[in-house]
C-alpha positions in Angstrom: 14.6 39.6 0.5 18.1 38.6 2.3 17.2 35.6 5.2 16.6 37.4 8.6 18.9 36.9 10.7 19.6 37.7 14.7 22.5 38.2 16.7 23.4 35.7 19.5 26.7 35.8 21.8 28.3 32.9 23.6 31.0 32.4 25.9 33.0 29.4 24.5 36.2 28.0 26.4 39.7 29.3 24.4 40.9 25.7 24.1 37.4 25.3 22.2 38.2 28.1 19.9 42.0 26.5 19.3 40.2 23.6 18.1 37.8 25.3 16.0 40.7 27.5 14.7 43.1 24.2 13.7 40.0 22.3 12.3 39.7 25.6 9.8 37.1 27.4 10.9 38.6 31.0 11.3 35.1 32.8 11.2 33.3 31.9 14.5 29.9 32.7 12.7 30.6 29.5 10.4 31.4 27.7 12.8 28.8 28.2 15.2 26.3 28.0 12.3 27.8 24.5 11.5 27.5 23.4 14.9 23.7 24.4 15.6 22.9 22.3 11.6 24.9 19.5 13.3 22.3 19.8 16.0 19.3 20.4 14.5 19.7 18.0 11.8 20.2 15.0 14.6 24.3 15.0 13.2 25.5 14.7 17.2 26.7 11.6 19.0 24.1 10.4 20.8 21.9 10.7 17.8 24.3 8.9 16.0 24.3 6.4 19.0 20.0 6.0 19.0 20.5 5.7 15.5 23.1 2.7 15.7 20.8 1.4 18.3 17.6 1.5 16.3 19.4 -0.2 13.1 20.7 -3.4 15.4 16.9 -3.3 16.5 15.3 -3.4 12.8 17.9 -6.0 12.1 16.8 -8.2 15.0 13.2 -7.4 14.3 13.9 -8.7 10.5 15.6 -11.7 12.1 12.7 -12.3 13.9 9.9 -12.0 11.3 12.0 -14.5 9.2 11.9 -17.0 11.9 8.2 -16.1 12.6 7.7 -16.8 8.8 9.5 -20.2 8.6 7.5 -21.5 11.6 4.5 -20.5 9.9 5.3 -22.7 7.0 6.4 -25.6 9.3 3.0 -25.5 11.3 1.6 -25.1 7.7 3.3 -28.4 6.6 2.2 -30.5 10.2 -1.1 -29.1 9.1 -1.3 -30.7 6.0 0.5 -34.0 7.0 -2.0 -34.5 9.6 -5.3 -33.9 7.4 -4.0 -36.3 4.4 -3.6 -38.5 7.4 -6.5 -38.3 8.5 -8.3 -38.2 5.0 -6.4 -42.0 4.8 -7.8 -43.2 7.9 -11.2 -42.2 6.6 -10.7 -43.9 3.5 -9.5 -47.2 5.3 -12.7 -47.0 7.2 -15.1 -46.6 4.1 -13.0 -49.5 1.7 -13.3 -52.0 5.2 -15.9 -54.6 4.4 -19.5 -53.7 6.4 -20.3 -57.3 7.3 -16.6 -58.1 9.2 -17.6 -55.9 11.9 -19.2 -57.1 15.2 -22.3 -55.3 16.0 -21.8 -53.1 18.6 -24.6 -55.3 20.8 -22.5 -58.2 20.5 -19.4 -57.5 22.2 -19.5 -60.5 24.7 
């Protein structure tokens, strides 16, 4: 069974049908046809222009998840430097001889 199809009519400006003509199109159906693809399938300018726009804002986005990520291992790092610190102070404390210290009663 052939597609269905429908008739439409539009009024289109002559200098719009000049173009169409020197472009090639010499069947109005065709070219009519082409231009409602163009604009179902999202193929206009400001498409095209959302489309630019969402692109630079995936890039930043990636930008910024690679900057997240490198701060994450920085923190990660100053994490770890600060327990092995303190791990050392605790082992300072516990090699320290027990009788050097004052009792805590005998601070005067």
């Amino acid at each position: 069974m052939p597609d269905e199809k429908k008739k439409i009519s539009a009024w289109i400006p002559l200098k719009t049908l000049a173009d169409l003509e020197d472009k090639g199109y010499t069947n109005k159906t065709d070219a009519i046809l082409a231009g409602l693809e163009c604009l179902i399938m999202g193929d206009t300018k400001e498409d095209n222009g959302r489309f630019n726009e969402a692109q630079k804002h995936i890039e930043t986005l990636k930008t910024e998840l690679g900057r997240a990520n490198q701060d994450k291992q920085i923190l990660s790092d100053m994490y770890n430097s600060h327990v092995l610190q303190v791990q050392t102070l605790i082992n300072q404390k516990s090699i320290e001889a027990p009788g050097e210290k004052k009792p805590w009663w005998k601070i005067w």
